[in-house]
N, CA, C and O of each residue as an XYZ file, in Angstrom:
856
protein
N     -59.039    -26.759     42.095
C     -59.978    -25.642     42.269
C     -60.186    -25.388     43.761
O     -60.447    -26.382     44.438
N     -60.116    -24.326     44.310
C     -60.442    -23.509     45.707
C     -61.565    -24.090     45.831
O     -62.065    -24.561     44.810
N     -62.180    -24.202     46.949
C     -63.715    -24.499     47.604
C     -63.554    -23.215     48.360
O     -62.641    -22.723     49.023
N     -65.086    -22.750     47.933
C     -64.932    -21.414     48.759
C     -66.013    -21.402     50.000
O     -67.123    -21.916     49.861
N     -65.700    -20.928     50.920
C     -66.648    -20.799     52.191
C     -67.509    -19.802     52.269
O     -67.127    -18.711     51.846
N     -68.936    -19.929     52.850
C     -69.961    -18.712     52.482
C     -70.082    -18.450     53.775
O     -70.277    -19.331     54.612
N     -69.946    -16.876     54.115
C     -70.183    -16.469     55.208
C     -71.168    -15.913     55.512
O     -71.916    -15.861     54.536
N     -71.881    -15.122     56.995
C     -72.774    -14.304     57.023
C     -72.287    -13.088     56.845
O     -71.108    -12.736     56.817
N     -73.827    -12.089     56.657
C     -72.721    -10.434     56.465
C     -72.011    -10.220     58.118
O     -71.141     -9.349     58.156
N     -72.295    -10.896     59.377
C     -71.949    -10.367     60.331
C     -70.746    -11.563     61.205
O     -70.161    -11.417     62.278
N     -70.716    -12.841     60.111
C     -70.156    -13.759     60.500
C     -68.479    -13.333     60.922
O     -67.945    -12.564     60.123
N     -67.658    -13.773     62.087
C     -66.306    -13.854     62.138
C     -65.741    -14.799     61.561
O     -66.507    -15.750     61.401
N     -64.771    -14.949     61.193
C     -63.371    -16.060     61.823
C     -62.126    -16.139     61.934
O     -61.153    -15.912     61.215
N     -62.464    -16.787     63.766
C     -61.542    -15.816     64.235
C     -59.889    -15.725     63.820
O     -59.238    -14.680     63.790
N     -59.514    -16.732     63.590
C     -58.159    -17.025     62.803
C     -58.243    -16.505     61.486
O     -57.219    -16.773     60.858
N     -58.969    -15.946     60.916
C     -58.983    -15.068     59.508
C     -58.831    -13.841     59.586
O     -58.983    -13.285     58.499
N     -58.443    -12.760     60.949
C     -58.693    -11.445     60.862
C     -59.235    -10.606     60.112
O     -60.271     -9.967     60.293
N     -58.078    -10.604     58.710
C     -58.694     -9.856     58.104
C     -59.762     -9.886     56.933
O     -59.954     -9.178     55.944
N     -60.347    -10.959     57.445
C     -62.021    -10.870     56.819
C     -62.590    -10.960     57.540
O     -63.460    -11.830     57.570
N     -62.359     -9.979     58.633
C     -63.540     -9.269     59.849
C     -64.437     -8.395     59.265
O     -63.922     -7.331     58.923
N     -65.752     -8.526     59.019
C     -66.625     -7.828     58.425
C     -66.329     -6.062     59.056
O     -66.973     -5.097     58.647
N     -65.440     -6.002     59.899
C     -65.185     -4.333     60.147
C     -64.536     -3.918     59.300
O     -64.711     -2.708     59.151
N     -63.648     -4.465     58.458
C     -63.014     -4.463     57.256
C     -63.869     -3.369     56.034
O     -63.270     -2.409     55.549
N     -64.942     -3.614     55.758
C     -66.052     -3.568     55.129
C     -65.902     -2.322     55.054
O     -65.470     -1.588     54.166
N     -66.491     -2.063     56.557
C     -66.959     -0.394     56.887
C     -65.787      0.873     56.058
O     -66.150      1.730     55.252
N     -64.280      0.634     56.582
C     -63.299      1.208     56.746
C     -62.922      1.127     54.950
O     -62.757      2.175     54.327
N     -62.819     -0.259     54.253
C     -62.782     -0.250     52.870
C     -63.955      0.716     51.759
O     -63.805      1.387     50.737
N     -64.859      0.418     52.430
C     -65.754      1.276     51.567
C     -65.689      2.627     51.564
O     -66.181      3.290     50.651
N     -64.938      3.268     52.816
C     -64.787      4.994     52.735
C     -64.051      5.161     51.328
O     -64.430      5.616     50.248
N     -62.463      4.437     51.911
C     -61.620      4.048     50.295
C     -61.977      4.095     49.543
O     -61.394      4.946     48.870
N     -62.840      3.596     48.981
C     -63.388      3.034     47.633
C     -64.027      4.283     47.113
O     -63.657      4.662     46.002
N     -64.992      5.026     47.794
C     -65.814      6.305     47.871
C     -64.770      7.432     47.812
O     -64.854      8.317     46.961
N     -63.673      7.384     48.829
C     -63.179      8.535     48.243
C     -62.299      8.638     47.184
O     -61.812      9.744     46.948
N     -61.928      7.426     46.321
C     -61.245      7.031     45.381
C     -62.346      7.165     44.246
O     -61.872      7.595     43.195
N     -63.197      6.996     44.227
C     -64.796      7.179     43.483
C     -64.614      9.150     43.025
O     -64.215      9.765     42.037
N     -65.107      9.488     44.239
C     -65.006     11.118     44.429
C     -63.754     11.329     43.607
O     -64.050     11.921     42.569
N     -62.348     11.036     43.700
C     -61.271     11.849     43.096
C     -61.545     11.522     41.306
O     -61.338     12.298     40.373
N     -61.863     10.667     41.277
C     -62.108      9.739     40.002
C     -62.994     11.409     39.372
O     -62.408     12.183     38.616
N     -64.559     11.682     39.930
C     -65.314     12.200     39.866
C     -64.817     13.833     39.403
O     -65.079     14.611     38.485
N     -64.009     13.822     40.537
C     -63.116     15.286     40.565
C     -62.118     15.866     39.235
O     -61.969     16.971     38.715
N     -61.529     14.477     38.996
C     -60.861     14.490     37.616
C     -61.395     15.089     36.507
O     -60.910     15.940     35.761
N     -62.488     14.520     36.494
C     -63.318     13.993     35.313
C     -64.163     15.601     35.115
O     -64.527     15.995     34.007
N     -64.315     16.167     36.027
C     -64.641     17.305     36.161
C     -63.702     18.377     35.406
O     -64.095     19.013     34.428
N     -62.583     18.491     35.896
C     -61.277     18.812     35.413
C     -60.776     19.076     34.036
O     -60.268     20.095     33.570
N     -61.087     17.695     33.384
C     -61.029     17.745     31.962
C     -62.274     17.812     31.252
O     -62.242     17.772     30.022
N     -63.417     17.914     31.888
C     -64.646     18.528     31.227
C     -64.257     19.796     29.926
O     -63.765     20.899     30.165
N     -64.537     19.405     28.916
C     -64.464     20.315     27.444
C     -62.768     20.305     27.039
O     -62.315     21.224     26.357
N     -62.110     19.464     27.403
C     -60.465     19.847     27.578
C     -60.491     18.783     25.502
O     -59.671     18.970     24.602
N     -61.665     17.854     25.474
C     -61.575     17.129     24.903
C     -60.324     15.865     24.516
O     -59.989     15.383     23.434
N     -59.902     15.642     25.754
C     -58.875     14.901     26.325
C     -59.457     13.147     26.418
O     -60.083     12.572     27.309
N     -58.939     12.661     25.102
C     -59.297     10.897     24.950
C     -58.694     10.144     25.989
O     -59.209      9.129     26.456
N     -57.920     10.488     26.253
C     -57.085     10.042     27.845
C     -56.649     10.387     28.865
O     -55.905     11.332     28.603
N     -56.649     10.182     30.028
C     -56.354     11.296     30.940
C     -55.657     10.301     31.809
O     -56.386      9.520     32.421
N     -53.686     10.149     32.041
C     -53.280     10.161     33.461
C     -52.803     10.770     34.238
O     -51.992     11.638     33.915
N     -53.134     10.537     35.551
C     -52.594     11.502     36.427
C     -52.010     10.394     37.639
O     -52.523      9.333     37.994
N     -50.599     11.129     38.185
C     -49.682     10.690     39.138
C     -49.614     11.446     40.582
O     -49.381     12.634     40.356
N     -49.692     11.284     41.507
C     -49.273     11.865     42.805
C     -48.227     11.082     43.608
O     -48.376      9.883     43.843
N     -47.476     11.581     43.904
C     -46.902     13.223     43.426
C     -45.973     13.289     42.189
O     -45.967     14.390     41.640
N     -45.108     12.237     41.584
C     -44.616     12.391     40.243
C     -44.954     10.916     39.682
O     -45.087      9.912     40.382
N     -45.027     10.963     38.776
C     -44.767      9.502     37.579
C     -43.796      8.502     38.250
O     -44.443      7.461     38.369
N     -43.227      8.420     38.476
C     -41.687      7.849     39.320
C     -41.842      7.207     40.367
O     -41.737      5.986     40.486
N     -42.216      8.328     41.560
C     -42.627      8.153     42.628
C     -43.528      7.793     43.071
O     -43.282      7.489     44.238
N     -45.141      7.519     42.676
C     -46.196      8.130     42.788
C     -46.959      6.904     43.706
O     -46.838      5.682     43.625
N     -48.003      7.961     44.840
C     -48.692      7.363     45.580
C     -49.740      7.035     44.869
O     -50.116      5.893     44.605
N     -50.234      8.071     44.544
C     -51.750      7.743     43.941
C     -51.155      7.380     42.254
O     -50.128      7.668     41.641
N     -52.113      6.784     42.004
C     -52.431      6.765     39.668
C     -53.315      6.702     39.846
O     -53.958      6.016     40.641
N     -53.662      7.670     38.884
C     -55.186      7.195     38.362
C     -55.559      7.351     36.099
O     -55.508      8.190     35.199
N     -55.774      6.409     36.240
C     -56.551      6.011     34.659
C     -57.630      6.685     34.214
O     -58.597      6.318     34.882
N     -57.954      7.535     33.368
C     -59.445      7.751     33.122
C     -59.053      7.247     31.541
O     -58.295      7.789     30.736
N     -59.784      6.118     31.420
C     -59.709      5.403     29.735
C     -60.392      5.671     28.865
O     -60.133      5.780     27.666
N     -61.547      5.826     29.545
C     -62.816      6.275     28.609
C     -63.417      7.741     29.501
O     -64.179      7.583     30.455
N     -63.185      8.470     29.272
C     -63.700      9.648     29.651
C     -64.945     10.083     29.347
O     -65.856     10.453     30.087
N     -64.855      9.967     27.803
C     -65.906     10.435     27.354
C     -67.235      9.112     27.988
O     -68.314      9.372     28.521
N     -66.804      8.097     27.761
C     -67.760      7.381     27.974
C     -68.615      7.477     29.310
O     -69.828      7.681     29.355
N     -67.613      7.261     30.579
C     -67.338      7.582     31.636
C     -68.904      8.811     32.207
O     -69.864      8.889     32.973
N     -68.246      9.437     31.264
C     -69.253     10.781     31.231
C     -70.451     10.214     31.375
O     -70.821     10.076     32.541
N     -71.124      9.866     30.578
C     -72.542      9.036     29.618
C     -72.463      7.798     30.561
O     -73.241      7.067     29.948
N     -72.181      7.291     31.301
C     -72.764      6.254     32.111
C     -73.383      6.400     32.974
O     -72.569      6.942     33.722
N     -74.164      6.346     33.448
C     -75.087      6.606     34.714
C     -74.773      5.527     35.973
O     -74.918      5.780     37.168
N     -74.404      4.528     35.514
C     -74.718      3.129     36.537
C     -73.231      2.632     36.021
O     -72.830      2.734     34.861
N     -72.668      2.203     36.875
C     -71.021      1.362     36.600
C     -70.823      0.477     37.545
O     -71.200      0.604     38.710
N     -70.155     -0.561     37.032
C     -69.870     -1.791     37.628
C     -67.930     -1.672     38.351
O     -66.833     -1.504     37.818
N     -68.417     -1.874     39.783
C     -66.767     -1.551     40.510
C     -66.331     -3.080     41.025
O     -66.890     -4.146     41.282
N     -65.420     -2.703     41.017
C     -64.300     -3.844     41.864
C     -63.274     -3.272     42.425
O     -62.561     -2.479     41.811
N     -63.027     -3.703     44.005
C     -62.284     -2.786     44.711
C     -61.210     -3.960     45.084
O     -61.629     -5.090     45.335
N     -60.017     -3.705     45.111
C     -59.226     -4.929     45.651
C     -58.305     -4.382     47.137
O     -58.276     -3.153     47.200
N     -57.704     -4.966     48.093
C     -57.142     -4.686     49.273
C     -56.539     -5.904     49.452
O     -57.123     -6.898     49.885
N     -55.024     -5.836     49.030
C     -54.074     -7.077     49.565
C     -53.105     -6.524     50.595
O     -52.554     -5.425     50.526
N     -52.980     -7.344     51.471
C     -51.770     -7.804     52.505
C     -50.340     -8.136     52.141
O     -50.127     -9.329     52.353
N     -49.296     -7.498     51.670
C     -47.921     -7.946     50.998
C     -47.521     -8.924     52.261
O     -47.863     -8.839     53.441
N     -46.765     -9.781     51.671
C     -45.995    -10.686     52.574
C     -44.861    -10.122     53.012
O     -44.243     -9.532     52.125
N     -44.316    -10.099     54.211
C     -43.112     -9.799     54.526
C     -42.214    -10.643     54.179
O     -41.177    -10.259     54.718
N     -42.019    -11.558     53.596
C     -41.488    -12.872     52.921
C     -41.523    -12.648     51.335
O     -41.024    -13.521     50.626
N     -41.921    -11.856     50.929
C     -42.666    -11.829     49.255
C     -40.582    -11.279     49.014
O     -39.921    -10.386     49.543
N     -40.189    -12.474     47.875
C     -38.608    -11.604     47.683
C     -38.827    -10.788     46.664
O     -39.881    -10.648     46.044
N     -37.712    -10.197     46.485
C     -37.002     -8.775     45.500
C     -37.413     -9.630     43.914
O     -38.084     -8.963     43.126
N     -37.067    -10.861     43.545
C     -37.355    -10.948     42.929
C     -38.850    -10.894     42.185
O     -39.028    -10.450     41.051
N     -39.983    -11.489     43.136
C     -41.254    -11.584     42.916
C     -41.787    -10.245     42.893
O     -42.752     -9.872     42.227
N     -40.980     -9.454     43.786
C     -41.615     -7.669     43.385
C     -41.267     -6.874     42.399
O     -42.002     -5.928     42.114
N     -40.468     -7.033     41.925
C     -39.653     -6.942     40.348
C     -40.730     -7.282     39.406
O     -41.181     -6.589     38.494
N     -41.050     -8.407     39.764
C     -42.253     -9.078     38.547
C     -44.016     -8.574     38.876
O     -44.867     -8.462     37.994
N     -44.161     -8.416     39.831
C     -45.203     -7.466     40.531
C     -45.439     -6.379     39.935
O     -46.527     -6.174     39.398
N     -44.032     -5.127     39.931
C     -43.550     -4.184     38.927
C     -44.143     -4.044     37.875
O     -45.162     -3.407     37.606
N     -43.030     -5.080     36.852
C     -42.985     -4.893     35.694
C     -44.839     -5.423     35.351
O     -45.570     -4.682     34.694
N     -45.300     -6.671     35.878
C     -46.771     -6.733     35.278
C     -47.633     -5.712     35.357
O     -48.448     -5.399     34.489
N     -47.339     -4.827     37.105
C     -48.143     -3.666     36.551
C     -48.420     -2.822     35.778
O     -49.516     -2.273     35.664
N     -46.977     -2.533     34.859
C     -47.187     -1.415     34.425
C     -47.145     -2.129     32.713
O     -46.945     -1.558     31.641
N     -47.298     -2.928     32.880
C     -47.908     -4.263     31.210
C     -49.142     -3.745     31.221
O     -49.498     -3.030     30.284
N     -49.956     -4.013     32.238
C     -51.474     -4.811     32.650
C     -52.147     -3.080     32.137
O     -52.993     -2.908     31.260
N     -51.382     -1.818     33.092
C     -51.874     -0.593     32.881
C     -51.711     -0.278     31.231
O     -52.514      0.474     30.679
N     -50.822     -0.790     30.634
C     -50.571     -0.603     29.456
C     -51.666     -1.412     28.295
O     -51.850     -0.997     27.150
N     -52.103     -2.233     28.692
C     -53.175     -3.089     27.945
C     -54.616     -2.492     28.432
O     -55.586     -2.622     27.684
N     -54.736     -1.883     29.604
C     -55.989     -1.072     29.924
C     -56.051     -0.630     28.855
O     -56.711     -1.326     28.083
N     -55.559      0.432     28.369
C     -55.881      1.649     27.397
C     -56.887      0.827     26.012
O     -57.628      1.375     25.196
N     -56.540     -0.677     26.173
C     -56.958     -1.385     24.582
C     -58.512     -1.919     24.679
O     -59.205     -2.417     23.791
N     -58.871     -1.610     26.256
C     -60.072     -2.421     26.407
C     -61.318     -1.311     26.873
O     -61.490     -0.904     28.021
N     -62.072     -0.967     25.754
C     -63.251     -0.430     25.835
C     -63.803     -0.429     26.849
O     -63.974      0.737     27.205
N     -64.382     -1.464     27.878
C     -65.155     -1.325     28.302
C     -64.594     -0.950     29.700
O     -65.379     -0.559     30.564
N     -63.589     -1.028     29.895
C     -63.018     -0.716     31.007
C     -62.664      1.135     31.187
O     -61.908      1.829     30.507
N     -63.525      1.519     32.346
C     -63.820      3.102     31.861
C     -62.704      4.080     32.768
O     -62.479      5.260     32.498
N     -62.030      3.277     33.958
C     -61.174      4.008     34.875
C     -60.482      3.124     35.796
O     -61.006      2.056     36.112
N     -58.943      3.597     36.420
C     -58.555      2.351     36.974
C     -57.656      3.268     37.919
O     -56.826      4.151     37.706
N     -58.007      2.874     38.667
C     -56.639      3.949     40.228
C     -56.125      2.705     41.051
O     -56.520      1.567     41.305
N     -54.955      3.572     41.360
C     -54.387      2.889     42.426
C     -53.853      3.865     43.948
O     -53.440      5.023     43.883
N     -53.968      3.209     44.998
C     -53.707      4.304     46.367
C     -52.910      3.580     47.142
O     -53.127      2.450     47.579
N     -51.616      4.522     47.366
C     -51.014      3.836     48.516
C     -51.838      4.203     49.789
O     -52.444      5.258     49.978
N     -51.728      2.951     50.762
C     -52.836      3.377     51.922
C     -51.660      3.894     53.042
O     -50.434      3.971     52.973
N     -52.840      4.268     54.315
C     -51.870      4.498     55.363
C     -51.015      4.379     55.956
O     -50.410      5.169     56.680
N     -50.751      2.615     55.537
C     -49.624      2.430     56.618
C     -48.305      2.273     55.630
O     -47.315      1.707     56.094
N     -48.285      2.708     54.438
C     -47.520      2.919     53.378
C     -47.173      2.140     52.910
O     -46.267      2.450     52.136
N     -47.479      0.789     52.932
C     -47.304     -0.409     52.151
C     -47.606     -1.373     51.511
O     -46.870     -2.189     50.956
N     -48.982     -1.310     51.571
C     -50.459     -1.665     50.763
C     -50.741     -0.691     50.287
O     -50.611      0.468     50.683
N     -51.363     -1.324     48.927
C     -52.291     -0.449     48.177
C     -53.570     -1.223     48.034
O     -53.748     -2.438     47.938
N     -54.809      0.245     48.050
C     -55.945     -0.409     46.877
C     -56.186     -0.194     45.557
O     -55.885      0.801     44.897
N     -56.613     -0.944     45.293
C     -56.772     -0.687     43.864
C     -58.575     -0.414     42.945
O     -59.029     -1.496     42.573
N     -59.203      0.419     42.714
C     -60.134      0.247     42.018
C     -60.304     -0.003     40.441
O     -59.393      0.099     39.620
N     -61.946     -0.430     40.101
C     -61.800     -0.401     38.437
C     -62.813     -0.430     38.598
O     -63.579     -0.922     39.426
N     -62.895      0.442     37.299
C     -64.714      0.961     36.911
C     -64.583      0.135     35.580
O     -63.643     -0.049     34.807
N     -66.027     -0.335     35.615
C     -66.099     -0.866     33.967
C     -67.843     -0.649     33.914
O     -68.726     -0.304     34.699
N     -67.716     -1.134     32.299
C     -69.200     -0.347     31.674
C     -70.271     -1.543     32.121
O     -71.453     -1.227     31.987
N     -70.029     -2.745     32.584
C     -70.572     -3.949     32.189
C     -69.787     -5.040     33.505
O     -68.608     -4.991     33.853
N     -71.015     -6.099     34.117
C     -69.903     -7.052     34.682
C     -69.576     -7.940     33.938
O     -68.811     -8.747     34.467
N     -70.062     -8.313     32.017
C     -69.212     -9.083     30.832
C     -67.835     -8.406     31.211
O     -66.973     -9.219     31.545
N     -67.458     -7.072     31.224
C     -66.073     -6.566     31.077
C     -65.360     -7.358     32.286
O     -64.152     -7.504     32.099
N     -65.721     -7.753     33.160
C     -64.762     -8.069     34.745
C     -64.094     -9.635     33.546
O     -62.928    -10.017     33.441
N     -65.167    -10.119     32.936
C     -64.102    -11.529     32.835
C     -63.303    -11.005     31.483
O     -62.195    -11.540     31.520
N     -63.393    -10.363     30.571
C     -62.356     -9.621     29.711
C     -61.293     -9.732     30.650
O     -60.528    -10.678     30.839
N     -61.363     -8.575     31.232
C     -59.992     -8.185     31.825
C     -59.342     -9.332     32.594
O     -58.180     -9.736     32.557
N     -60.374     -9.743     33.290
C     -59.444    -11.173     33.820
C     -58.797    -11.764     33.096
O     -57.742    -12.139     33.608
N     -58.995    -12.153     31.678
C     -58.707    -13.019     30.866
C     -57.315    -12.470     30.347
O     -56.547    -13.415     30.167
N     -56.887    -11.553     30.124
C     -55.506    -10.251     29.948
C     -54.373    -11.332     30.450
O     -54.532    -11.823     31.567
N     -53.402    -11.662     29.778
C     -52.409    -12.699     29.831
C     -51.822    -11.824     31.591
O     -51.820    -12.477     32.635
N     -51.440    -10.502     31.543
C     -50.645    -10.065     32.829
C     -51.539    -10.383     33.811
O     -51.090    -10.841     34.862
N     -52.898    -10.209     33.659
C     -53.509    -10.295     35.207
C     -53.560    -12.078     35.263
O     -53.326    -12.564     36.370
N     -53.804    -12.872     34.318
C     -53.933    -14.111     34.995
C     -52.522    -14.750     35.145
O     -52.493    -15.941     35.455
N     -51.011    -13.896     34.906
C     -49.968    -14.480     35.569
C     -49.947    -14.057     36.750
O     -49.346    -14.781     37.542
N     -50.787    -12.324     37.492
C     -50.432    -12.271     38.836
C     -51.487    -12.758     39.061
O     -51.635    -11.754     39.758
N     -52.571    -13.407     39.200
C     -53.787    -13.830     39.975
C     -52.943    -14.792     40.627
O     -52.571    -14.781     41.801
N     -52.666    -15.692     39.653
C     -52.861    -17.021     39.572
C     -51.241    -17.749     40.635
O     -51.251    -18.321     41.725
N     -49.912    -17.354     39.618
C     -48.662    -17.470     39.685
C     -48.385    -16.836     40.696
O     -48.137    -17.547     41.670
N     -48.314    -15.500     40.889
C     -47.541    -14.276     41.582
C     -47.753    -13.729     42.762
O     -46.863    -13.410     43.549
N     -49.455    -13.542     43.009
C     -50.130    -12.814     44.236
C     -49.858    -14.144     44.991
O     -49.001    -13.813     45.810
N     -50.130    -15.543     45.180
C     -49.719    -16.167     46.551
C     -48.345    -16.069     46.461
O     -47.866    -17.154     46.788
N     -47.353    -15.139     46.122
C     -45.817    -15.231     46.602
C     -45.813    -13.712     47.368
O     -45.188    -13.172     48.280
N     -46.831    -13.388     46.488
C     -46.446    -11.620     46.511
C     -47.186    -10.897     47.842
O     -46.803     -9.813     48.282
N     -48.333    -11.683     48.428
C     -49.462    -11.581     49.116
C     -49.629    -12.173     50.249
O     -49.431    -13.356     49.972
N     -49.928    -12.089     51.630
C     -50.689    -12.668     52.590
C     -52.008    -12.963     52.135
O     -52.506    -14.065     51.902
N     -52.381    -12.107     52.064
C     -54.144    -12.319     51.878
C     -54.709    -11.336     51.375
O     -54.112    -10.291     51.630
N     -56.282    -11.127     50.307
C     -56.612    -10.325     49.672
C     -58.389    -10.425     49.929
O     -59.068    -11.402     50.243
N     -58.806     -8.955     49.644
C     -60.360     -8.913     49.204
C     -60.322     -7.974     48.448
O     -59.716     -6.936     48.184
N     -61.368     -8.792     48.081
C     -61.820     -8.510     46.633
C     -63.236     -8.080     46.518
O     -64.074     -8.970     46.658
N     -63.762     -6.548     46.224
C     -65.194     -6.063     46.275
C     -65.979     -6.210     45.228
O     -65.154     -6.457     44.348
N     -66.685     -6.220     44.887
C     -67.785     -6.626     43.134
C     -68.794     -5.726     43.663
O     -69.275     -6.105     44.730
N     -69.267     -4.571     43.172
C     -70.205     -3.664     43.019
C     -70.491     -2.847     42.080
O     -69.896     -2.799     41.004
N     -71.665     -1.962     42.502
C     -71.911     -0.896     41.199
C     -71.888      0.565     42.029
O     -71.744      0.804     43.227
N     -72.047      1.245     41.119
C     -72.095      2.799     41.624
C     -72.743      3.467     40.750
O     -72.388      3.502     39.572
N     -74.044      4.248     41.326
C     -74.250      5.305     40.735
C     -73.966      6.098     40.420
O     -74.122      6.894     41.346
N     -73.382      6.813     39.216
C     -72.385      7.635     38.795
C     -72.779      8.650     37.826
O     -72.869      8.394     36.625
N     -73.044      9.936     38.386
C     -73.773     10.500     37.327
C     -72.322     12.087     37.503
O     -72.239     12.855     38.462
N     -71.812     12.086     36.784
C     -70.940     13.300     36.902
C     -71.196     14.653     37.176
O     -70.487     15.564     37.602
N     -72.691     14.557     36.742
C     -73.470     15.742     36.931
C     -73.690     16.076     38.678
O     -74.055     17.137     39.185
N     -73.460     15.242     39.116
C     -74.380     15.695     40.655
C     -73.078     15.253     41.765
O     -72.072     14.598     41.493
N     -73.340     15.644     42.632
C     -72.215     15.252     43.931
C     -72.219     13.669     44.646
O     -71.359     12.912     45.096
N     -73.509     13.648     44.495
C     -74.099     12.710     45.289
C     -73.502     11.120     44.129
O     -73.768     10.990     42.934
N     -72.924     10.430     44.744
C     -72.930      8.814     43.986
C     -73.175      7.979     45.318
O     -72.892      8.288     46.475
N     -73.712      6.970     44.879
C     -74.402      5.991     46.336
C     -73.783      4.704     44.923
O     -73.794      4.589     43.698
N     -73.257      3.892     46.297
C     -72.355      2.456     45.661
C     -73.428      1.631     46.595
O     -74.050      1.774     47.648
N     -73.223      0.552     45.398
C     -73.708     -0.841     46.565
C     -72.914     -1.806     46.262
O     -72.758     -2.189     45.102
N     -72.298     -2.326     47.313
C     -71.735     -3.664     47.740
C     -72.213     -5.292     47.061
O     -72.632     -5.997     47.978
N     -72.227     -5.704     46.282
C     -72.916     -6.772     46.424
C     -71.831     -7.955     47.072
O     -72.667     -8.209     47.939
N     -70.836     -8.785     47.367
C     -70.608     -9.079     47.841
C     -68.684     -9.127     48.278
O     -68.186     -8.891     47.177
N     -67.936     -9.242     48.914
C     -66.619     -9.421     49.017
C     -66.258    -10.797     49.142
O     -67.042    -11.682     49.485
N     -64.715    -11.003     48.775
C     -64.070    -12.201     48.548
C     -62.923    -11.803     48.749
O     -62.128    -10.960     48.333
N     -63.047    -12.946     49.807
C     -61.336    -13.158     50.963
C     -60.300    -14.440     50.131
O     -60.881    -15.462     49.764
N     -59.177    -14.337     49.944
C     -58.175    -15.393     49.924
C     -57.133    -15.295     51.139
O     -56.891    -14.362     51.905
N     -56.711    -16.320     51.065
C     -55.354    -16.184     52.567
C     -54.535    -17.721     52.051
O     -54.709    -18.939     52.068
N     -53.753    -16.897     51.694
C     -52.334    -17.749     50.137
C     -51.445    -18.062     52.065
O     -50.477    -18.812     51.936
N     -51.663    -17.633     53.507
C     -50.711    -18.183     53.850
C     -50.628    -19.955     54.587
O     -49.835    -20.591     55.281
N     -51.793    -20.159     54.011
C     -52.243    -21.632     54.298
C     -52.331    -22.541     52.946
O     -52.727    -21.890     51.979
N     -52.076    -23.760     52.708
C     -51.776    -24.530     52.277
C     -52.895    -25.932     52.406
O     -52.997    -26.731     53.337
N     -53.739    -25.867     50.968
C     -54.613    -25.074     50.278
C     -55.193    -23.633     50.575
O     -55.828    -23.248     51.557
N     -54.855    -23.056     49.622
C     -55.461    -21.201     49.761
C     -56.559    -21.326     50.255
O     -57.208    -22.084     49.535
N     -57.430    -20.821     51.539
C     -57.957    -20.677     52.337
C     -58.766    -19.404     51.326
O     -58.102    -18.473     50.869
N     -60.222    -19.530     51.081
C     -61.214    -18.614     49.995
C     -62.580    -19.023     51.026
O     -62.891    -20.041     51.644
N     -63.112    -17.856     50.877
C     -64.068    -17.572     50.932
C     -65.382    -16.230     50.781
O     -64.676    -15.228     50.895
N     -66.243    -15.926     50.672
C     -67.288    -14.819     50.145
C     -68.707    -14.719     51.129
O     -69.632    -15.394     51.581
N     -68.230    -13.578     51.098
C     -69.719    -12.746     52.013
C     -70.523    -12.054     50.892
O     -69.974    -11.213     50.182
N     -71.562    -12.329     50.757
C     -72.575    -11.862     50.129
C     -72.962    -10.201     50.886
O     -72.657    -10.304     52.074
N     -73.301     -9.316     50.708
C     -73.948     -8.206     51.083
C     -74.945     -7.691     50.465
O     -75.376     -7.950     49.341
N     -75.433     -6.678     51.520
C     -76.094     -6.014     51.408
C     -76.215     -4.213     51.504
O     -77.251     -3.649     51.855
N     -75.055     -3.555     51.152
C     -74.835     -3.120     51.420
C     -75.123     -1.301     50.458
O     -74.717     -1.151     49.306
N     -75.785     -0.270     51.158
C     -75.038      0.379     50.138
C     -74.375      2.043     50.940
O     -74.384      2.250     52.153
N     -73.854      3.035     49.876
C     -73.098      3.795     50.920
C     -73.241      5.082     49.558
O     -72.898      4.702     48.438
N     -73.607      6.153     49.672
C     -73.541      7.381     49.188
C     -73.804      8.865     50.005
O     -73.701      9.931     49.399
């Protein structure tokens, strides 16, 4: 088992870069404007009476963005939702083979979304520097976060795959006010969680926050 290290919200270290609490600032726009498109969608298919909704940018094939809307309708009718935002580091070392399997679990894991109720929306964004992605997930409940964990594909990449596939990852746990009706959604942070797979024991630790952003 990991021992995890507790940080302050303003704590460094310095050999950890990227769980520089500036991290924070710059992730949470992400998350918000990945929130907003989510929002925008959902707008979109308002009365379309559409039980599922995906959408690809720019094709299925290719695509930078995905995004999941699973429960739409539900989606709708929630006021308050529970997020998790993820941001990993690929290894420049990670081989052809381990990304193959990266691949194929993703598009398992997206495929078993559709079976789990409580899980209400799920995107993915290629980021700027075109080789990371983030990833969000809305769910109805934080009971739903250990469901989905429990999903045979995600606990072969947690566990097996992301220290081959990964430098290092955070991991966000929050909620969002989410009312479809209005423009305005304000998220709060409750805390992030760093791994760094390139040390030997995985190097973990969690900042508690305080944070919120709408």
């Amino acid at each position: 088992m990991i021992n995890s290290l507790r940080l302050g919200q303003d704590e460094v270290v310095e050999e950890r870069p990227f769980s520089s609490p500036d991290h924070i600032v710059i992730d949470k726009v992400v998350l918000r404007t990945m929130i907003d498109e989510i929002h925008r969608h959902m707008f979109q298919i308002q009365g379309s009476q559409e039980a599922k909704y995906a959408y690809f940018f720019p094709t299925e094939s290719r695509w930078q963005k995905r995004l999941l809307l699973l429960q739409p309708e539900e989606l709708t009718e929630q006021d308050d939702v529970v997020i998790v935002g993820f941001f990993g580091k690929i290894s420049a070392d990670a081989s052809p083979e381990v990304k193959d399997q990266i691949l194929t679990i993703g598009k398992t894991l997206c495929q078993q979304l559709w079976q789990i109720p409580e899980i209400l929306a799920y995107s993915t964004w290629l980021l700027a520097d075109e080789l990371n992605y983030a990833n969000l997930v809305v769910l109805k409940s934080e009971d739903a976060i250990a469901q989905w964990r429990h999903t045979t594909p995600h606990i072969k990449a947690k566990d097996i795959l992301s220290p081959q596939y990964y430098d290092c990852v955070r991991i966000y746990n929050g909620r969002c006010h989410f009312d479809p009706h209005q423009d305005r959604r304000v998220i709060n942070f409750m805390r992030v969680k760093y791994w760094d797979y390139r040390v030997s024991p995985t190097w973990h630790a969690v900042r508690d926050l305080e944070l919120s952003y709408g």
